[in-house]
N, C-alpha and C positions, 0 to 999 in steps of 0.2 A: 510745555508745562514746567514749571518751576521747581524746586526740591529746595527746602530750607534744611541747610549745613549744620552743623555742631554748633558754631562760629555765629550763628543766626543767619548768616547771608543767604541769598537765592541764587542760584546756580540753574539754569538748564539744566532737565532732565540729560542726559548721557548713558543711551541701554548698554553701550562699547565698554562703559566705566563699567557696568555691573557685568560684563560679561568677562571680562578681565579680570575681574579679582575674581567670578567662580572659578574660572580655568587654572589662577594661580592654586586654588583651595585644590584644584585635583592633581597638580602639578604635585604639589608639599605633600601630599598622601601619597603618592607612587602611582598616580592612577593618570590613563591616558584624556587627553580633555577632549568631550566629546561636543562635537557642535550641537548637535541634534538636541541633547540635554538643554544646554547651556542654551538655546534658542527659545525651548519648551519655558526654564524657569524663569526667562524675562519677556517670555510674553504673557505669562500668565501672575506678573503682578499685579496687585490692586493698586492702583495710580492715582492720585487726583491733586489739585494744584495744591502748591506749598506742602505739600506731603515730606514729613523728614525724613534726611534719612538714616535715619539709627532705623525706623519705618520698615525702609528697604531692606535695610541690615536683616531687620529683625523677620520679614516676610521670603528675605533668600537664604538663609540660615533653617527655616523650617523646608522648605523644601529640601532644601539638602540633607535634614535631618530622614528624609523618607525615602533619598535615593540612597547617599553615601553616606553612612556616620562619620569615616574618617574623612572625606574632604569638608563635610559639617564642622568637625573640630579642626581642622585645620583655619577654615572662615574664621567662626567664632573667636579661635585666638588670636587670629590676625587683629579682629578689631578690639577684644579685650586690651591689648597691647595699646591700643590709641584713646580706649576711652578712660585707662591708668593715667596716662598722661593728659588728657583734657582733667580730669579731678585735679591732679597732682596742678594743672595750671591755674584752675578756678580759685584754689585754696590759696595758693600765691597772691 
């Protein structure tokens, strides 16, 4: 399955990718990264081809909101910080 990028491009899905940045998000909160969690929230995304992912973003960002707030805010700003800088490049 495909996943359209910020960038437009299509990428293969990668659950490694999304399970990697939740664990960073519980890393930067203080909090130990749990597999078990982090297994539950990427198999329980909604998926379907060309699915973006700000998408993803946006559907692992809620989950987190309802286990950990801090590793939520921790996510969220990770990617606030890149979608600052996609603006800042679109405007360019």
């Amino acid at each position: 399955m495909n996943v359209r990028k910020s960038n437009n491009s299509l990428e293969e899905f990668d659950s490694r990718k999304v399970s990697e940045s939740i664990c960073r998000a519980y890393e930067g909160a203080g909090e130990p990264c749990n597999d078990f969690i982090i297994n539950s929230i990427v198999k329980n995304l909604y998926l379907y081809e060309n699915i973006k992912s700000t998408e993803i973003r946006r559907q692992v960002e809620s989950a987190l909101m309802s286990l950990n707030k801090k590793a939520a805010k921790e996510y969220s700003d990770k990617y606030a910080d890149t979608k600052d800088i996609r603006k800042k490049q679109d405007f360019i």
